[in-house]
DOKEFI-358302 format. One record per residue: residue number from 1; residue in three letters; x, y, z of N, C-alpha, C, O in turn. Coordinates in steps of 0.05 Angstrom, whole numbers, plus 5000, padded with zeros to 4 digits. Layout:
{NUM; 'Ala'; {X; Y; Z}; {X; Y; Z}; {X; Y; Z}; {X; Y; Z}}
...
END
This chain:
{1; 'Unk'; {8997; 1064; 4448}; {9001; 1093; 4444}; {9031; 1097; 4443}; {9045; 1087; 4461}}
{2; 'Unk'; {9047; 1116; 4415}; {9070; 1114; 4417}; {9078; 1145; 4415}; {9070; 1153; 4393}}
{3; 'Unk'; {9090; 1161; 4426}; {9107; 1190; 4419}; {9127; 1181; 4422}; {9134; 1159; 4428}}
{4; 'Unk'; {9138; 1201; 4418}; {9169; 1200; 4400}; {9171; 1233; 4399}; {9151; 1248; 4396}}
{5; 'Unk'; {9200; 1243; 4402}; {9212; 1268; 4395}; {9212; 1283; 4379}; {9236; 1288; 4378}}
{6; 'Unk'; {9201; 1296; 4363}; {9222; 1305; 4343}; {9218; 1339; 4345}; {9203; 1349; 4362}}
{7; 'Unk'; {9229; 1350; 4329}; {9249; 1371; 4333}; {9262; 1391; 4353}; {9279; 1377; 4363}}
{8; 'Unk'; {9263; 1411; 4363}; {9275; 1427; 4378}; {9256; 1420; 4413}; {9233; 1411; 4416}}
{9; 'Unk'; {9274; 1428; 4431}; {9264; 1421; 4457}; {9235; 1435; 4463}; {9219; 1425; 4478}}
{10; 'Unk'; {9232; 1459; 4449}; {9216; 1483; 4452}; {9185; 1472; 4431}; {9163; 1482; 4434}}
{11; 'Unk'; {9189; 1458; 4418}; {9170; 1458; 4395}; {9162; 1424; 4410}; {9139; 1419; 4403}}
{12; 'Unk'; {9169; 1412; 4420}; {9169; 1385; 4436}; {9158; 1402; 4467}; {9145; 1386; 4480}}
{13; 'Unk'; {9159; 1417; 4475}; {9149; 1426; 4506}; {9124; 1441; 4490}; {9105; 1428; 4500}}
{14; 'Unk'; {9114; 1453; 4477}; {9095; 1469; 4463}; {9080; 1449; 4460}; {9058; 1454; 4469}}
{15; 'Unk'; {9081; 1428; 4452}; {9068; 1410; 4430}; {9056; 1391; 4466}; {9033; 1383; 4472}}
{16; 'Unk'; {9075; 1389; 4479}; {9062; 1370; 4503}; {9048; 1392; 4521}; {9033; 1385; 4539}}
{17; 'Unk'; {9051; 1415; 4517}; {9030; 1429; 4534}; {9003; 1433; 4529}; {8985; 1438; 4545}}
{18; 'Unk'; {9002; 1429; 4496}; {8976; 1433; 4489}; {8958; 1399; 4496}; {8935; 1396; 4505}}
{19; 'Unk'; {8976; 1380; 4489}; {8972; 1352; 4490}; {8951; 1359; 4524}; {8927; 1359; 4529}}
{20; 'Unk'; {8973; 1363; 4539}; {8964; 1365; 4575}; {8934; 1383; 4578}; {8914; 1377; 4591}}
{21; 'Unk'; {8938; 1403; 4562}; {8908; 1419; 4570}; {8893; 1401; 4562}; {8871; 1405; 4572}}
{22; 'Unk'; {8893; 1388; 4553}; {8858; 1382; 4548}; {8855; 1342; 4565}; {8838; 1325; 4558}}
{23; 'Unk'; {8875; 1340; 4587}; {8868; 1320; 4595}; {8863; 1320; 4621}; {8867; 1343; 4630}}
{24; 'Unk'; {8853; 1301; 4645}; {8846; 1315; 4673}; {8879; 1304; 4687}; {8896; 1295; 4672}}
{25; 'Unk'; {8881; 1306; 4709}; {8900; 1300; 4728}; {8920; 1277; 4724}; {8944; 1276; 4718}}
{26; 'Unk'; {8893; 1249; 4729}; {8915; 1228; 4723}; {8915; 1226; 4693}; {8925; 1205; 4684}}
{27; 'Unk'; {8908; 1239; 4682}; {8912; 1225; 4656}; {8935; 1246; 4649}; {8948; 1243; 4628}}
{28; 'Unk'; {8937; 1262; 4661}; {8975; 1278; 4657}; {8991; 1271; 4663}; {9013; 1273; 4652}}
{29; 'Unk'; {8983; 1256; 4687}; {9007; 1242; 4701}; {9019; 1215; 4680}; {9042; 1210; 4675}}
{30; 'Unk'; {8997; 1202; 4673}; {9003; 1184; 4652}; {9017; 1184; 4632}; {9036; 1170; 4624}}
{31; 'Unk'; {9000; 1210; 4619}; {9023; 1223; 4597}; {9041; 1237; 4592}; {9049; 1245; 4571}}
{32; 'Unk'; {9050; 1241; 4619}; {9077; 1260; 4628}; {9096; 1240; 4631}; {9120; 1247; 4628}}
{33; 'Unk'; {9089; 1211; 4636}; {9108; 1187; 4648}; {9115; 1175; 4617}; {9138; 1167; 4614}}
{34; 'Unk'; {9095; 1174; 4593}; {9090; 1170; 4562}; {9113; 1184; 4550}; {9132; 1172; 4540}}
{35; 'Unk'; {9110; 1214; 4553}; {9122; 1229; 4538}; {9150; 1233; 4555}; {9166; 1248; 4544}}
{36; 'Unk'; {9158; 1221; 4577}; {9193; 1233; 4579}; {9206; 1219; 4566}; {9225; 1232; 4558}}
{37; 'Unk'; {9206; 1196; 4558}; {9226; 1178; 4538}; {9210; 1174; 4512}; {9186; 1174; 4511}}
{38; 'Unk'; {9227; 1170; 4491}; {9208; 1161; 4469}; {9205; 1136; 4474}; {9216; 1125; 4492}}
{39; 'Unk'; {9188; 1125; 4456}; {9185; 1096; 4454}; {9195; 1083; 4425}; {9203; 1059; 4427}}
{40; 'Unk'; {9195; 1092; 4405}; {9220; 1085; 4381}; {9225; 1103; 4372}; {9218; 1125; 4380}}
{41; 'Unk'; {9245; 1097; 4348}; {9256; 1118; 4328}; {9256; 1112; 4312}; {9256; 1087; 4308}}
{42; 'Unk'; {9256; 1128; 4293}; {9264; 1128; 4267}; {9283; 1122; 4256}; {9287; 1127; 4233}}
{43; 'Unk'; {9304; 1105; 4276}; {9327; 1091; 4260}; {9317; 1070; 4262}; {9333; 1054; 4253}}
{44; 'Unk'; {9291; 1057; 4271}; {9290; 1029; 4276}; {9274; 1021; 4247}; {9268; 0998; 4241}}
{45; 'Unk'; {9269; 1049; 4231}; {9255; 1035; 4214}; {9275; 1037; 4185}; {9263; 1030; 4165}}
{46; 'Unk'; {9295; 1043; 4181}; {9326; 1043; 4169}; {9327; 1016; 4175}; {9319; 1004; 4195}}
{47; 'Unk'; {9348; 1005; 4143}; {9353; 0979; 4146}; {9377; 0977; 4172}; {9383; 0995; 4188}}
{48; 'Unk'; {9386; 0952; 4172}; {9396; 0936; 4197}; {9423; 0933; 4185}; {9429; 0916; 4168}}
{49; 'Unk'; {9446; 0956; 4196}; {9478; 0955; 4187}; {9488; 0936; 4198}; {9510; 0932; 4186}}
{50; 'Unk'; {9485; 0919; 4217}; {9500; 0893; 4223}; {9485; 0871; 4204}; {9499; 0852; 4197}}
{51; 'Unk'; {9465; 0873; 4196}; {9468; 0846; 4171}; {9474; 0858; 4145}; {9462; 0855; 4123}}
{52; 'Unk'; {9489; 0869; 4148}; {9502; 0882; 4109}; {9488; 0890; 4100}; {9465; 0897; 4106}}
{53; 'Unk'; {9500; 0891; 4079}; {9487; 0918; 4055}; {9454; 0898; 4044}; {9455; 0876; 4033}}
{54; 'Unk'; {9435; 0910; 4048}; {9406; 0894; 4028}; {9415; 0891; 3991}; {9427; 0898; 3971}}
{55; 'Unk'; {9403; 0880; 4000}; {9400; 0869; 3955}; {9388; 0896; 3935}; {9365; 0901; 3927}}
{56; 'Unk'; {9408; 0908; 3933}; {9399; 0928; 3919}; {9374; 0926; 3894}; {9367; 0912; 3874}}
{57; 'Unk'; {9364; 0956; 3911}; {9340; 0947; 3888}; {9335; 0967; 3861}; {9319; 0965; 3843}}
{58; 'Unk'; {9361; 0991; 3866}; {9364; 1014; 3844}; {9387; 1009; 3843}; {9404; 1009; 3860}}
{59; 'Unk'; {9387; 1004; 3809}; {9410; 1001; 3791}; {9423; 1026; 3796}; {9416; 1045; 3811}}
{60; 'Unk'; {9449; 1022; 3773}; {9465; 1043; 3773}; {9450; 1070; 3749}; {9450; 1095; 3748}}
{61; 'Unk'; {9439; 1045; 3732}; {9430; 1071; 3713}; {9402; 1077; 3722}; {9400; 1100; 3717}}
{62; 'Unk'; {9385; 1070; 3731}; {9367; 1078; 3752}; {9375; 1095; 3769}; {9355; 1104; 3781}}
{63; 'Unk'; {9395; 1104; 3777}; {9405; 1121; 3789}; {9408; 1151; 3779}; {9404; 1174; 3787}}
{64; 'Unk'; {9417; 1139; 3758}; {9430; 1167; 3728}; {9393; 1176; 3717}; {9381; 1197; 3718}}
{65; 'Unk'; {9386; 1156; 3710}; {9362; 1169; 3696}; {9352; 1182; 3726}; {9356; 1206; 3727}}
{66; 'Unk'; {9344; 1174; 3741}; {9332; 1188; 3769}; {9342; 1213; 3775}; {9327; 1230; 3784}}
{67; 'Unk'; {9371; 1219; 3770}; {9380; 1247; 3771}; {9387; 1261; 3751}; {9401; 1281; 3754}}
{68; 'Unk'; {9376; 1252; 3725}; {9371; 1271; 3711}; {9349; 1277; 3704}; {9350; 1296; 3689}}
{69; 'Unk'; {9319; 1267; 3709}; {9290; 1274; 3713}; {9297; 1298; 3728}; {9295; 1321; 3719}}
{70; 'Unk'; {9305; 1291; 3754}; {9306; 1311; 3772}; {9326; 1334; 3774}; {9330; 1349; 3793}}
{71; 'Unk'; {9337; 1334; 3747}; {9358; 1361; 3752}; {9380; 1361; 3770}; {9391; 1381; 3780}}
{72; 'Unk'; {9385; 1340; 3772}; {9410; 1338; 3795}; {9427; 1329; 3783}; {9426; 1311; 3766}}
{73; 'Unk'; {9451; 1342; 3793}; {9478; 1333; 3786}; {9494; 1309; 3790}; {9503; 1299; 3810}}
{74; 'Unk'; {9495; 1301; 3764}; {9507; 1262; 3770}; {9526; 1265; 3783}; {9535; 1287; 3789}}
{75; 'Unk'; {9540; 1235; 3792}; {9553; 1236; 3818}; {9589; 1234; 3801}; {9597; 1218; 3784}}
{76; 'Unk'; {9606; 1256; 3815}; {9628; 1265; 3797}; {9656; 1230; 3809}; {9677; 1225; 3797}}
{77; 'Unk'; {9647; 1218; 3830}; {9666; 1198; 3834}; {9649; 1172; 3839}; {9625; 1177; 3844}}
{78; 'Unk'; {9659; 1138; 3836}; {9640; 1127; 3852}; {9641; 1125; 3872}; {9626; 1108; 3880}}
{79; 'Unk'; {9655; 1136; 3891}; {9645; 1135; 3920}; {9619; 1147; 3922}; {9601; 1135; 3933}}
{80; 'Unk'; {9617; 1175; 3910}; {9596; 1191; 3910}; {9570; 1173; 3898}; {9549; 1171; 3910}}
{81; 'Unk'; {9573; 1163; 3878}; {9552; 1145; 3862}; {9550; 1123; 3884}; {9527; 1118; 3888}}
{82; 'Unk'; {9571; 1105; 3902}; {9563; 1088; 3917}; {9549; 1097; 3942}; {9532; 1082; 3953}}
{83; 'Unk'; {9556; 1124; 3955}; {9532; 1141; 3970}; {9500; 1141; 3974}; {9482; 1137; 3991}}
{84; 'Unk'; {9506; 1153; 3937}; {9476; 1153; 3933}; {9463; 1141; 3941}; {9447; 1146; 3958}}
{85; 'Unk'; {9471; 1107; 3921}; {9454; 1086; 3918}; {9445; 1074; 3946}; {9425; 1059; 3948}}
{86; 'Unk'; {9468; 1086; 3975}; {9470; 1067; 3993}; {9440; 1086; 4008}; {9422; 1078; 4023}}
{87; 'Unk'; {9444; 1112; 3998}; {9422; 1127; 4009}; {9399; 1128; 4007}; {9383; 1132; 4025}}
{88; 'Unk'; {9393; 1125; 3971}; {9366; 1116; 3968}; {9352; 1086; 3969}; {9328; 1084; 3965}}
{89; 'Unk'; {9370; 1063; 3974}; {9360; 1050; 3990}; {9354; 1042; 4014}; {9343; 1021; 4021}}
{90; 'Unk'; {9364; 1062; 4029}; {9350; 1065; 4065}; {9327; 1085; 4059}; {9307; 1075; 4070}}
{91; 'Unk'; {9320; 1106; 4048}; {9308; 1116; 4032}; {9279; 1089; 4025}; {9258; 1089; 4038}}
{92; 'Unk'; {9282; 1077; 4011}; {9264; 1057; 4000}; {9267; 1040; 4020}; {9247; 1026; 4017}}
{93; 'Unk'; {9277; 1033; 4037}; {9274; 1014; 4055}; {9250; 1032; 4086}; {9232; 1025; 4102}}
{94; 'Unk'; {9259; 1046; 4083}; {9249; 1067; 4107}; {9210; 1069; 4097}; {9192; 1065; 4114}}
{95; 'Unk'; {9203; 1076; 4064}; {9180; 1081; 4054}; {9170; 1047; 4060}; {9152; 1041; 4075}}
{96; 'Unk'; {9187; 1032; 4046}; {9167; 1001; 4056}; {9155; 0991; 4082}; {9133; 0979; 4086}}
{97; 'Unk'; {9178; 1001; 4103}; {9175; 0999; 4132}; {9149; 1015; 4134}; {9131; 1004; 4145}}
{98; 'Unk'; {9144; 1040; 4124}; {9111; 1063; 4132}; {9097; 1038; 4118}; {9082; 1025; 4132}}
{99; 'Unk'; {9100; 1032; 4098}; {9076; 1025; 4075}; {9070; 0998; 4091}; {9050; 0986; 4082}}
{100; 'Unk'; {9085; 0985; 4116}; {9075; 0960; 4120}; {9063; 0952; 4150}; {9058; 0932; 4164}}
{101; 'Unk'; {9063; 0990; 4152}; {9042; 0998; 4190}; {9015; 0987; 4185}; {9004; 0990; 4164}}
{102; 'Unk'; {9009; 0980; 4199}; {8972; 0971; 4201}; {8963; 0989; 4218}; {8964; 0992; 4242}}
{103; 'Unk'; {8952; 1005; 4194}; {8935; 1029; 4201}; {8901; 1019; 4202}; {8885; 1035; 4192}}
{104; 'Unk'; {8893; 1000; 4209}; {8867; 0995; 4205}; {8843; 1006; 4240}; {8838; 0998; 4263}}
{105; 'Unk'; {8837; 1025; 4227}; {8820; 1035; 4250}; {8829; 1064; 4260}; {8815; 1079; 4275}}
{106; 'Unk'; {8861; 1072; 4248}; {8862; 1098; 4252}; {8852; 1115; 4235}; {8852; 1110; 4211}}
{107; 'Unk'; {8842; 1140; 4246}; {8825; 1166; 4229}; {8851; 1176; 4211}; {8873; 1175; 4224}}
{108; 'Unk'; {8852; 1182; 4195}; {8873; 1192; 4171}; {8874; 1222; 4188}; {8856; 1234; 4200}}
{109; 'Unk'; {8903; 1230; 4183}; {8908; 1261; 4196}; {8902; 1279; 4178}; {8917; 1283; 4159}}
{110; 'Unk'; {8876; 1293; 4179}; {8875; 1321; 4163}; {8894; 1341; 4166}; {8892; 1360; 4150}}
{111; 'Unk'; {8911; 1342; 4183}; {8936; 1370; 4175}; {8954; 1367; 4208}; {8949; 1354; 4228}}
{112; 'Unk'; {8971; 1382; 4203}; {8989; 1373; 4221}; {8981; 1392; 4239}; {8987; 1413; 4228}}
{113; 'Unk'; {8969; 1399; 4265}; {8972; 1415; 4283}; {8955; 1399; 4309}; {8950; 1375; 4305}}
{114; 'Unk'; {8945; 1411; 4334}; {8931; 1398; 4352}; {8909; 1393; 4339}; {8899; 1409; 4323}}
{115; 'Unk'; {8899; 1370; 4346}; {8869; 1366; 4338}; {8857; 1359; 4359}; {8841; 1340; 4356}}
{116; 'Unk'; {8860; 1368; 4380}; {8846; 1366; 4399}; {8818; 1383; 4400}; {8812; 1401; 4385}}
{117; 'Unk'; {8803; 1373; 4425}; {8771; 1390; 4419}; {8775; 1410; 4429}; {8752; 1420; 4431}}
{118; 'Unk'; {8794; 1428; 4442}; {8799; 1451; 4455}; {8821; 1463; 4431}; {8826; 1487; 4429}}
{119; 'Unk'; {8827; 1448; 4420}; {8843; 1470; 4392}; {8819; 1472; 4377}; {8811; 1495; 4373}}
{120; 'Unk'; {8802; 1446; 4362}; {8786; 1452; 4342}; {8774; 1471; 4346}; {8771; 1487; 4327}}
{121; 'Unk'; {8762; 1478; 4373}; {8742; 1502; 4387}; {8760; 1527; 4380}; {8753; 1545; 4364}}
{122; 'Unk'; {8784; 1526; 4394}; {8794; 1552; 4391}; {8804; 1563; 4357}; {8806; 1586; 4348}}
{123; 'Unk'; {8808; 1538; 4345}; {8812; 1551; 4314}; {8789; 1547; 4299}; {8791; 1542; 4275}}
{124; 'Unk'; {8764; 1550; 4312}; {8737; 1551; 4296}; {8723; 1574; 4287}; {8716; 1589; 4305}}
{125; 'Unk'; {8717; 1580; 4260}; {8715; 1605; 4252}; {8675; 1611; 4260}; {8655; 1601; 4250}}
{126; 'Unk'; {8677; 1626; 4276}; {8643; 1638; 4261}; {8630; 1651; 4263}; {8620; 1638; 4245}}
{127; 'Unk'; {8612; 1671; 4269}; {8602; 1691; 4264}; {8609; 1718; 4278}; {8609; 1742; 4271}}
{128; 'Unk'; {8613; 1705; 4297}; {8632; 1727; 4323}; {8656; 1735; 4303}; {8657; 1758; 4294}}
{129; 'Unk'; {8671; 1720; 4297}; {8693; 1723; 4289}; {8699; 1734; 4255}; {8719; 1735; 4241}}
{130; 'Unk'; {8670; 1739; 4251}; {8670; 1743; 4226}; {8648; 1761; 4214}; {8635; 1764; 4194}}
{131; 'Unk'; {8652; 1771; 4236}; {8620; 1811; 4240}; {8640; 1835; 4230}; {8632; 1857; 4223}}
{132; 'Unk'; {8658; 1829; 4230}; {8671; 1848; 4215}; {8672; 1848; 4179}; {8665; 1865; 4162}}
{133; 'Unk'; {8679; 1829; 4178}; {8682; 1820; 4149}; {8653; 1821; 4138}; {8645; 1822; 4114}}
{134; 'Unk'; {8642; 1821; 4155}; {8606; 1816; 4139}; {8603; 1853; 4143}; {8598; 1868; 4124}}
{135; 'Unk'; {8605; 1861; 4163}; {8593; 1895; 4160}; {8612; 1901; 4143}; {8621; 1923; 4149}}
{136; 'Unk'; {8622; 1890; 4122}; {8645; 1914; 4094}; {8628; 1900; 4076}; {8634; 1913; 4056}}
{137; 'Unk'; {8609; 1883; 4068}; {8595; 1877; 4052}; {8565; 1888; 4053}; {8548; 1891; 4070}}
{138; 'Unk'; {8566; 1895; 4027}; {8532; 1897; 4024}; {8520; 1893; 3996}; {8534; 1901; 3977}}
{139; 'Unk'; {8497; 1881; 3992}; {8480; 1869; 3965}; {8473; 1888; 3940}; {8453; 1902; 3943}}
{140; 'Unk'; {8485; 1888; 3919}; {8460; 1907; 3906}; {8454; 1889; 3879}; {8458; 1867; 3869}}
{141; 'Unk'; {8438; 1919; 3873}; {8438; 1901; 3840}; {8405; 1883; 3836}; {8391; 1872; 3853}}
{142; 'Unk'; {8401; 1885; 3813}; {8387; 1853; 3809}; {8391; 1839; 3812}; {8372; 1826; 3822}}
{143; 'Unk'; {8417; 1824; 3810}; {8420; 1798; 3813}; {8438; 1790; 3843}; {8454; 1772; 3848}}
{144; 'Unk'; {8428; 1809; 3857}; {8439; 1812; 3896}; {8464; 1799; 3888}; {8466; 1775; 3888}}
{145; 'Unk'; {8484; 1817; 3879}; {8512; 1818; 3882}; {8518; 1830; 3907}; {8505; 1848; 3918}}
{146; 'Unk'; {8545; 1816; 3919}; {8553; 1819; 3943}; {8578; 1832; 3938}; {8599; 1823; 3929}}
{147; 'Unk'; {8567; 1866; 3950}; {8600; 1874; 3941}; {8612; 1891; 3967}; {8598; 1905; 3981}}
{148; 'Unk'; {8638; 1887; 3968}; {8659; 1904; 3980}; {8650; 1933; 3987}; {8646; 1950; 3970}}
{149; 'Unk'; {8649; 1937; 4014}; {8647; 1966; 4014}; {8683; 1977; 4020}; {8703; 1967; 4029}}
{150; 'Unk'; {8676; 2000; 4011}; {8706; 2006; 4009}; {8708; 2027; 4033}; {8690; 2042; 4040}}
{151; 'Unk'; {8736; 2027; 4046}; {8740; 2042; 4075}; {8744; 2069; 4063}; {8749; 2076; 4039}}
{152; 'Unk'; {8741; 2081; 4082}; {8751; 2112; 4074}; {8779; 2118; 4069}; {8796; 2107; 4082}}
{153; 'Unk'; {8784; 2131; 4054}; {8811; 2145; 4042}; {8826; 2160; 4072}; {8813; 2175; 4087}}
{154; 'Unk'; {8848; 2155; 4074}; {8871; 2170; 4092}; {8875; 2195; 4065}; {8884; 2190; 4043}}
{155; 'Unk'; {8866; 2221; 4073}; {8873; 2251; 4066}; {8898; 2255; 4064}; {8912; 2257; 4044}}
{156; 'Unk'; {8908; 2259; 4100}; {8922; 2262; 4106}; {8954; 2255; 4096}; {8958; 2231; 4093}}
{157; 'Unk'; {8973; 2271; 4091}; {8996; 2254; 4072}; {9017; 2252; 4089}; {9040; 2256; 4081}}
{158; 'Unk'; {9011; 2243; 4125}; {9032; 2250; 4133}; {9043; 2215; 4141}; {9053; 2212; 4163}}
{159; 'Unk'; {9039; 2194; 4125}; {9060; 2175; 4123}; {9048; 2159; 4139}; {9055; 2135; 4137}}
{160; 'Unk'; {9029; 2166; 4157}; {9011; 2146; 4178}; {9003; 2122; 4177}; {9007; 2102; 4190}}
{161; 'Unk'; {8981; 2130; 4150}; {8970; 2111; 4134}; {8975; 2107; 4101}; {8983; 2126; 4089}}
{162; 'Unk'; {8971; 2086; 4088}; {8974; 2080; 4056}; {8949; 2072; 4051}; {8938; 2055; 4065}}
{163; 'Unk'; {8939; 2084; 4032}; {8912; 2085; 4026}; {8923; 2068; 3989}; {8906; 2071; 3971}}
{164; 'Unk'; {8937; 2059; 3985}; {8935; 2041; 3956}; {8944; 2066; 3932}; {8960; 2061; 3914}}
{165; 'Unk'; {8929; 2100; 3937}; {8941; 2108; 3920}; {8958; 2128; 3924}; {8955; 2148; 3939}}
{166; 'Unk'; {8980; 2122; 3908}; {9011; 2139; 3922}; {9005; 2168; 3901}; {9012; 2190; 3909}}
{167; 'Unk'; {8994; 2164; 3877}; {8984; 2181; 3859}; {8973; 2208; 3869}; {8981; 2230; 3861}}
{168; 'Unk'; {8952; 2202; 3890}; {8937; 2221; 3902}; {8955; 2243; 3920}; {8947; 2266; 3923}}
{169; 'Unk'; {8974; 2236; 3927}; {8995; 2253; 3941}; {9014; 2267; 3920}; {9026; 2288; 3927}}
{170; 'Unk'; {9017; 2254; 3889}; {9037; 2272; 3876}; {9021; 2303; 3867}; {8996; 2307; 3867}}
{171; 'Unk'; {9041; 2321; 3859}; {9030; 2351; 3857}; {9029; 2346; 3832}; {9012; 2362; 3823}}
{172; 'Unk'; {9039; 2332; 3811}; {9023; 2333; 3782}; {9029; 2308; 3773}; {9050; 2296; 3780}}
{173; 'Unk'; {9008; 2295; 3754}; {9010; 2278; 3741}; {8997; 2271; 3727}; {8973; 2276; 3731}}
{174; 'Unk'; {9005; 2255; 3702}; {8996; 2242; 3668}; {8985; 2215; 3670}; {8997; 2194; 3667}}
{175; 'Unk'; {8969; 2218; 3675}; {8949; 2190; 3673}; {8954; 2178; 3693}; {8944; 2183; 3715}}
{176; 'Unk'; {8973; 2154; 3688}; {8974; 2131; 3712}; {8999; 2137; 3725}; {9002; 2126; 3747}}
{177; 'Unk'; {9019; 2152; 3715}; {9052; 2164; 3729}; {9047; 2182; 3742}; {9026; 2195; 3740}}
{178; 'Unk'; {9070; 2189; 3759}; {9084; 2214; 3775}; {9091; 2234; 3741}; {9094; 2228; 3718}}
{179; 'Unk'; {9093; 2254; 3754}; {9109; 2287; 3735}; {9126; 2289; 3746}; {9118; 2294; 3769}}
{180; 'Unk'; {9157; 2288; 3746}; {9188; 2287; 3756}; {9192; 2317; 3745}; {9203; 2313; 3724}}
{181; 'Unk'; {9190; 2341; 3747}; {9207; 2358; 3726}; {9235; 2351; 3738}; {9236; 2340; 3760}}
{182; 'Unk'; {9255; 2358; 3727}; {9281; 2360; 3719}; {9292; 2385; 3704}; {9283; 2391; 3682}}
{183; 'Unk'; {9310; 2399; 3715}; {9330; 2421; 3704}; {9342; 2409; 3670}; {9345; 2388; 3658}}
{184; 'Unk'; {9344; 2436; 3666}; {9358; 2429; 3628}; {9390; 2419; 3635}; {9406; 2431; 3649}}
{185; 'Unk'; {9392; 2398; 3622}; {9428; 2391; 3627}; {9448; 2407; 3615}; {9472; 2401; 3619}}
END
């Protein structure tokens, strides 16, 4: 089992509180002792600056065609061009390092948030939560069309509510506009 940090202290205490609800005592304690240090980083998977520069594997004009697919501005010195290149190969070295995890037996992540069985519960949609949305519907028709009932209109023009038509409040108007009169210049 490996965590690791990442971003703001607040979004890292959020993220381990939800982790904590859903486990008993010692298994907090466990994972309270887990989660105070990381266990790697993300520089470990960046090439290795004490054995030199890797064997480059993007040319120079591989470089140029790559930023001009992408709309980016070629590089105006070569330091800037030797940047690049030094960047997108930690860049490509960093993707080979993921591509060469042995993932055999982990469940693939459907979306990034808790997936725990006390989040899935709490972000589970269903009928409770959805008696409202069903009493604005009702069937008609032959072919039991399911349609929208529509709320009642706000009368009232005193700014409370917006009822969609701003129309209904003007004192005259031509089809789909407001009537502005205006004085003769």
């Amino acid at each position: 089992m490996a965590f690791f940090r990442a971003g703001s202290r607040f979004s890292h205490s959020l993220r381990h509180t939800n982790i904590l609800r859903s486990y008993s005592s010692s298994q907090t304690a466990q994972l309270e002792s887990i989660l105070a240090e990381p266990s790697w980083s993300v520089k470990s998977l960046l090439p290795d600056e004490a054995s030199g520069p890797p064997t480059p594997s993007i040319t120079r004009k591989q470089l140029h065609h790559l930023l001009r697919l992408s709309a980016l501005p070629q590089p105006t010195s070569a330091e800037e061009e030797q940047s690049m290149l030094q960047t997108l190969e930690s860049q490509i070295h960093f993707v080979k390092e993921m591509q060469g995890v042995d993932t055999t037996g982990v469940e693939p992540l459907r979306s990034i948030r808790d997936e725990t069985t006390a989040a899935r519960q709490e972000t589970a949609i269903g009928l409770e939560q959805l008696r409202d949305a069903l009493a604005k519907e009702q069937v008609s028709g032959r072919r039991r069309r399911i349609q929208r009932v529509q709320d009642e209109k706000n009368t009232q023009p005193d700014g409370s509510a917006w009822d969609g038509n701003a129309l209904g409040y003007a004192s005259k108007t031509k089809g789909k506009y407001f009537v502005v009169e205006t004085g003769s210049s």
